[in-house]
C-alpha angles and dihedrals in degrees: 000000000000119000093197109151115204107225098228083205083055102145086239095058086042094055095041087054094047088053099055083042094058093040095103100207103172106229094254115000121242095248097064087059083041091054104031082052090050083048100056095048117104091246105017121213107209088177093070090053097069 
């Protein structure tokens, strides 16, 4: 049996963690309000969406 223990601060999980930090996802895309508006309208123009 193997007593290999994994360091949780190895530069590979650091930089892994500094890279989904820096990803900058907005919380809900602009496109989804700009889509679900155009739904609710009585004649929808999904060309002016995108």
């Amino acid at each position: 049996m193997s007593n290999i223990v994994l360091n949780d601060a190895s530069p590979l999980a650091g930089a892994l963690e500094q890279n989904i930090q820096d990803i900058d996802i907005p919380p809900r895309p602009i496109i989804i309000d700009r889509i679900r508006s155009a739904m609710n309208e009585d004649m929808p123009n999904f060309k002016s969406v995108g």
